[in-house]
C-alpha positions as CSV (number, residue, x, y, z in Angstrom):
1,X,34.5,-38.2,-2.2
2,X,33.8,-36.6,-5.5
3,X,32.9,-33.7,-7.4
4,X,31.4,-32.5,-10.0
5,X,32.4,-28.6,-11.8
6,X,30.3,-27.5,-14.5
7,X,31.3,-24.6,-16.8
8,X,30.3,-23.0,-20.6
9,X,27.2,-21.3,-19.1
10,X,26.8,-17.6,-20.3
11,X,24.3,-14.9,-21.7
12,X,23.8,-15.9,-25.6
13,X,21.3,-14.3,-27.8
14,X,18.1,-16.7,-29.0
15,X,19.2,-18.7,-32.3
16,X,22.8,-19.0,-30.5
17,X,24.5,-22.1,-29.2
18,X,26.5,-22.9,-25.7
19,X,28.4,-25.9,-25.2
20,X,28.1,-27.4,-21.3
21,X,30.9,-29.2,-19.9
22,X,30.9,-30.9,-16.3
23,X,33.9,-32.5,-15.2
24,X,33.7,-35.3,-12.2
25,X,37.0,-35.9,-10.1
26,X,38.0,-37.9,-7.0
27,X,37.7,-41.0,-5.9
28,X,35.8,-42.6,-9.0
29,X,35.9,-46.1,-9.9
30,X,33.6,-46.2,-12.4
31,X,30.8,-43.4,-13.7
32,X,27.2,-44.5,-14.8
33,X,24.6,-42.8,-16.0
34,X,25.0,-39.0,-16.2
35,X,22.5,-36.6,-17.1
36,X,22.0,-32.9,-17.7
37,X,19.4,-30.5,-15.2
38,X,17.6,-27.8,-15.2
39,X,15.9,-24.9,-13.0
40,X,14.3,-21.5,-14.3
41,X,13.5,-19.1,-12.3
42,X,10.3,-20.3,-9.6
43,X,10.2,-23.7,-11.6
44,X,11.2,-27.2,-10.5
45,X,14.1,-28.9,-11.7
46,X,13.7,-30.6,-14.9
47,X,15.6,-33.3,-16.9
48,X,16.6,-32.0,-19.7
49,X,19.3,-34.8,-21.1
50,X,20.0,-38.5,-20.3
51,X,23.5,-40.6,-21.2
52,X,24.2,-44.1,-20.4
53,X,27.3,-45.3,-20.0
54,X,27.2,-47.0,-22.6
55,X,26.5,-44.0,-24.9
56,X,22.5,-44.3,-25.2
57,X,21.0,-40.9,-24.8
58,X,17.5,-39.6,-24.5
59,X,16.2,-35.5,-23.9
60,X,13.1,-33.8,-22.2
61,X,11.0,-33.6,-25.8
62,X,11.4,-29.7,-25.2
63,X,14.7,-30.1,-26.6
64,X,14.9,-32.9,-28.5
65,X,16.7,-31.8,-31.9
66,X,18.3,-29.0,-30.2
67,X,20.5,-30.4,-28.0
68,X,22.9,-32.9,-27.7
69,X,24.5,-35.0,-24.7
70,X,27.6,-36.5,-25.2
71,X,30.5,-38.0,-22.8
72,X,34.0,-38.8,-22.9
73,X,34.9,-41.4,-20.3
74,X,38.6,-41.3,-20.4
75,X,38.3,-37.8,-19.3
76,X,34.9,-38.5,-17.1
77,X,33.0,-35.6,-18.4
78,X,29.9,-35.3,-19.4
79,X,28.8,-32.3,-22.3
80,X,25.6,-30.6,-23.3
81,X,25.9,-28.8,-27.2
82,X,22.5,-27.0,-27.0
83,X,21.8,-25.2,-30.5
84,X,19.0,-22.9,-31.5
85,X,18.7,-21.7,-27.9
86,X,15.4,-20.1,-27.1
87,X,14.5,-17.8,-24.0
88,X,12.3,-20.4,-22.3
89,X,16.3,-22.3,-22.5
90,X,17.0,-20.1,-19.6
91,X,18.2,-21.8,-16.3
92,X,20.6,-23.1,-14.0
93,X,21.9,-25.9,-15.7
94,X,23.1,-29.2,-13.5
95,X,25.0,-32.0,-14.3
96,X,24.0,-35.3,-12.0
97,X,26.4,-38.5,-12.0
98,X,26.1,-41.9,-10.3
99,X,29.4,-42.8,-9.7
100,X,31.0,-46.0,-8.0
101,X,33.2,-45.1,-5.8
102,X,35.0,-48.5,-5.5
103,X,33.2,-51.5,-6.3
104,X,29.6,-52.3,-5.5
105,X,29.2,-48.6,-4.0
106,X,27.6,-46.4,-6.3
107,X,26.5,-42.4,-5.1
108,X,24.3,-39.6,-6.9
109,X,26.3,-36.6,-7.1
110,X,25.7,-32.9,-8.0
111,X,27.0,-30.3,-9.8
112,X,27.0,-26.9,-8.4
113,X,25.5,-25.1,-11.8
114,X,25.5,-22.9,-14.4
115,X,23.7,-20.5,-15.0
116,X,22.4,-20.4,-19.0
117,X,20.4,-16.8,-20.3
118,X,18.7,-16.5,-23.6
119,X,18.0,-13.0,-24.6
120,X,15.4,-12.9,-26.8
């Protein structure tokens, strides 16, 4: 089983920055692709940032410039630096992993979220 914990959310004024961080822990072999979600209010879910594991990265063109997707595998977590935050930024922000589990068994796992406000 695994598990992924996200924290760094918080209110920020527009023009601010928030740095993301979602931990995975448990029985992890090895950890894929992981990517960064998210949800406003009465919208679907959205991705908003892409990492290989491998280190190639690609972003929703909404925040291409803005935001930045890193990882550190020795730690298995996954970041999000998001800069010049806008009030359209605002959501519940999920982190989504594929992990394998032990060898030749990989899951999709979630994040439980963060919430993320821009005040403009």
């Amino acid at each position: 089983q695994v598990q992924l914990v996200e924290s760094g959310g918080g209110l920020v004024q527009a023009g601010g920055s928030l740095r993301l961080s979602c931990a995975a822990s448990g029985s992890i072999f090895r950890i894929h692709d992981m990517d960064w979600y998210r949800q406003g209010a009465g919208q679907q879910r959205e991705l908003v940032a892409h990492i290989t594991s491998g280190g190639s990265t690609d972003y929703a063109y909404s925040v291409k410039g803005r935001f930045t997707i890193s990882r550190d595998n020795a730690k298995n977590t996954v970041y999000l630096q998001m800069n010049s935050l806008k009030s359209e930024d605002t959501a519940v922000y999920y982190c989504n992993a594929f992990i394998e589990v032990r060898p030749g068994i990989t899951v999709g796992s979630w994040g439980q979220g963060t919430q993320v406000t821009v005040s403009s």
